[in-house]
C-alpha positions in Angstrom: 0.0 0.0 0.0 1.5 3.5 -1.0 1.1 6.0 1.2 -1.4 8.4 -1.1 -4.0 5.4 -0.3 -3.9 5.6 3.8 -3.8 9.6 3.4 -7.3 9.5 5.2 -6.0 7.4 8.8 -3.1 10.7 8.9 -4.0 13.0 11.2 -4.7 16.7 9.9 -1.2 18.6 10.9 0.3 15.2 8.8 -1.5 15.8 5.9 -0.9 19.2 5.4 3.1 19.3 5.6 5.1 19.0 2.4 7.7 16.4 3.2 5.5 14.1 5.2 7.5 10.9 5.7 6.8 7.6 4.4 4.9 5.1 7.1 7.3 1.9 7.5 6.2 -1.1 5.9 4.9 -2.5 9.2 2.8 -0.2 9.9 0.1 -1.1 7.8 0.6 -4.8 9.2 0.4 -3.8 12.8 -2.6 -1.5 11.9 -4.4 -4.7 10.3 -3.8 -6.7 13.1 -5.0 -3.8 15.5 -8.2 -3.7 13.5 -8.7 -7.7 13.5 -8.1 -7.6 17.1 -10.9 -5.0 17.9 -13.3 -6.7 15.8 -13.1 -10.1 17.1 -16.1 -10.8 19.4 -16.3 -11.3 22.9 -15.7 -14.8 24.3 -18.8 -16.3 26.0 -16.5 -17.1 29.1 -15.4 -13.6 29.0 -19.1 -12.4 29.0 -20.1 -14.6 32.2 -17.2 -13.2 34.0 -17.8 -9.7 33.0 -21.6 -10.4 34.4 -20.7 -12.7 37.8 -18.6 -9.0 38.4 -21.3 -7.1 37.6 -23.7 -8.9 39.9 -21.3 -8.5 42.7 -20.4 -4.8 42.5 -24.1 -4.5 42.5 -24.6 -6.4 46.0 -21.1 -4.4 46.9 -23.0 -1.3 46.4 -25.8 -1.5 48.3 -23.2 -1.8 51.4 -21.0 1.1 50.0 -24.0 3.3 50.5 -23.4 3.2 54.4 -27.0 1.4 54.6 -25.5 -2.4 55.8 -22.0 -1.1 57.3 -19.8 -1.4 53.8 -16.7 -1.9 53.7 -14.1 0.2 55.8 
């Protein structure tokens, strides 16, 4: 990829100076494998997790209000 074809992921103050500089060649690799990274969903044991914590900050917060004692 050249780098007239990525103009648009450069940032304005890039774009707009005369000598800009050539992006290495793994850039465009380690940009790629950002994206695919981002975009891969969320493992279901990931989701329970996320939700067992969830659940418990929830009963934690009822005691963080000072109503049951809390936490100290």
């Amino acid at each position: 990829m050249s780098s007239e074809s990525i103009s648009g992921d450069q940032s304005p103050d890039q774009s707009s100076q005369g000598g800009e500089t050539p992006r290495p060649d793994w850039a465009d690799g380690l940009r790629q494998l950002y994206d695919s990274v981002v975009d891969e969903p969320l493992p279901d044991t990931f989701r329970d997790l996320l939700e067992r914590l969830d659940e418990e900050g929830d009963d934690e917060g009822c005691e963080a209000d000072g109503s049951e004692g809390g936490h100290s």
